[in-house]
C-alpha positions, 0 to 999 in steps of 0.5 A, spaced: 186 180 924 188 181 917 188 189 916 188 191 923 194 195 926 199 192 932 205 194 934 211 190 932 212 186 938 204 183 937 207 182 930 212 178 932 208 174 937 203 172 932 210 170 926 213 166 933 206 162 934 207 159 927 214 159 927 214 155 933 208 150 929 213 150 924 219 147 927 214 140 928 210 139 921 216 137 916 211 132 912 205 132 917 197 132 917 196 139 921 190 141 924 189 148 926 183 150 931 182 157 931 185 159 926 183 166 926 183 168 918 188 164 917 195 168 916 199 162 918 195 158 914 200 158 908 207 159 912 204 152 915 202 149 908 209 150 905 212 146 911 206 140 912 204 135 908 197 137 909 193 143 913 186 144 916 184 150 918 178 150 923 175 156 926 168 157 929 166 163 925 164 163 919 166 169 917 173 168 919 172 161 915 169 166 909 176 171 909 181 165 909 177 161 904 177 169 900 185 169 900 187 162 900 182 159 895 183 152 894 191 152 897 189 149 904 183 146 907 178 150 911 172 148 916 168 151 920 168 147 927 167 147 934 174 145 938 171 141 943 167 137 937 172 136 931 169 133 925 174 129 923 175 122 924 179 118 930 188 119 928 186 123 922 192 128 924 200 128 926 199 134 929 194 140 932 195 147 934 190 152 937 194 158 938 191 163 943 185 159 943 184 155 950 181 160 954 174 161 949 173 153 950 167 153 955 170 146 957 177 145 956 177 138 958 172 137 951 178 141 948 184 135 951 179 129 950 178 131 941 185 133 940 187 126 943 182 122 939 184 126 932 191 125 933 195 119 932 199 116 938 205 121 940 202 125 936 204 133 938 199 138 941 201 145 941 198 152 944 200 158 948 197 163 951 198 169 955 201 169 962 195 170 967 200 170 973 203 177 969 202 183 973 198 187 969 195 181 966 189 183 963 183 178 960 179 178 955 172 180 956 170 174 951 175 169 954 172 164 959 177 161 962 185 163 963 190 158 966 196 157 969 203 152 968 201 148 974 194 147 971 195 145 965 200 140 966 195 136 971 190 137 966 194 134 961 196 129 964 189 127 967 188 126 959 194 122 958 198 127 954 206 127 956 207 135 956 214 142 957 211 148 958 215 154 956 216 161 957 216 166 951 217 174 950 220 175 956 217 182 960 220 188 961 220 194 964 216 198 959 213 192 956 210 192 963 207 199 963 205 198 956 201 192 959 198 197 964 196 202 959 193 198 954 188 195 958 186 202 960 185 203 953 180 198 953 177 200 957 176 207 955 175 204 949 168 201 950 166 208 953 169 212 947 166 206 942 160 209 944 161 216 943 160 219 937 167 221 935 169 216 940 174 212 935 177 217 931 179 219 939 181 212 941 185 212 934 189 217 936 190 214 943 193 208 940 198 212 937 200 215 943 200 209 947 203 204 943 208 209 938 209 207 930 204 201 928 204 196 923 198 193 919 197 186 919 198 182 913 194 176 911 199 172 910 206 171 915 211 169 911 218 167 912 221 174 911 216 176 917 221 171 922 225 174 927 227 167 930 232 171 935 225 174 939 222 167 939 227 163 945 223 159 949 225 158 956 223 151 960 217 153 966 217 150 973 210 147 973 211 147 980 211 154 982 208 161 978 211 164 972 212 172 973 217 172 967 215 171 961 208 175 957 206 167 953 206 161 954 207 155 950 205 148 950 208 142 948 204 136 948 204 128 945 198 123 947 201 118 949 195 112 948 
């Protein structure tokens, strides 16, 4: 969210999402479910014929409409029942969303319907076969490589799946660290005191941070972090922290 502080990797993993989108849009209708409040919003609306940003909170909806005003279109919508009609966008992007749907295939089967044939579908999400991997306890279901490309092609889209931000060793331990910071911090939430304590953990944690603005903009890029490396759907990717997804419906 806008405001709220991360590291300079998370950082860059949130420019990445919309870089990535942004490499597909030249000209496009864009539909982006769970668009959060919206900081990509406008780095896509530069590139796009036309942007629709859908989230299933109202109040994510009322922040973006609070920055943007009148520059993109907003909605609040459910991305299993989207509101729009058949082959009303060229491309739909759902960043770090997939794993809150209650039904995935409720999810697949609107992307397919609102996209035009050969229409583009991207998302990622983190890597469950990560050691160290830890969900979010608002999540309903994670996925492997291996199950989203035969769930895609059961709803008849062509699909790559890619990995991005390779691990590293201390990338690894901070993941270790940071869910036993979550967990603390469900404890210390509860504390008075407790997040003035859970603050300072932060730092020690994750070193200097860096708030998030309300709005990427080109200058936040740094392409050279953003290499994608095509993933075997056959086997577990135990390289990479996210996962991208490139798929095209194909009837």
């Amino acid at each position: 969210m806008p405001g709220q502080s991360n590291t300079q990797e998370g950082w860059q993993m949130v420019c990445c999402r919309y870089y990535t989108a942004g490499q597909h849009v030249d000209g496009k209708r864009v539909l982006e479910i769970g668009c959060g409040a919206g900081m990509g919003l406008g780095y896509l609306a530069g590139k796009a014929r036309r942007v629709v940003g859908g989230d299933y909170s109202p109040d994510n909806i009322g922040r973006s409409r609070a920055h943007y005003g009148s520059r993109v279109e907003l909605a609040v919508l459910d991305g299993q029942r989207l509101p729009f009609r058949d082959n009303s966008f060229d491309a739909v992007m759902a960043m770090e969303v997939i794993y809150y749907f209650t039904s995935l295939s409720s999810f697949l089967v609107e992307c397919h319907r609102v996209l035009e044939k050969d229409g583009l579908l991207c998302f990622c999400l983190p890597n469950k076969d990560l050691p160290g991997f830890y969900a979010s306890p608002l999540s309903h279901q994670y996925y492997t490589g291996q199950e989203l490309v035969e769930t895609l092609k059961s709803h008849h889209f062509s699909r790559e799946i890619f990995g991005a931000f390779p691990i590293s060793r201390g990338s690894f331990y901070q993941s270790i660290r940071s869910a036993a910071l979550v967990t603390a911090g469900r404890i210390l939430d509860a504390i008075p005191g407790g997040r003035a304590v859970k603050e300072f953990l932060r730092k020690i944690i994750y070193g200097q941070l860096m708030t998030n603005k309300a709005e990427i903009e080109e200058s936040d890029m740094e392409p050279e972090y953003y290499h994608m490396e095509p993933l075997a759907p056959d086997s577990p990717d135990r390289k990479h922290q996210i996962i991208y997804v490139m798929a095209r419906a194909t009837q």
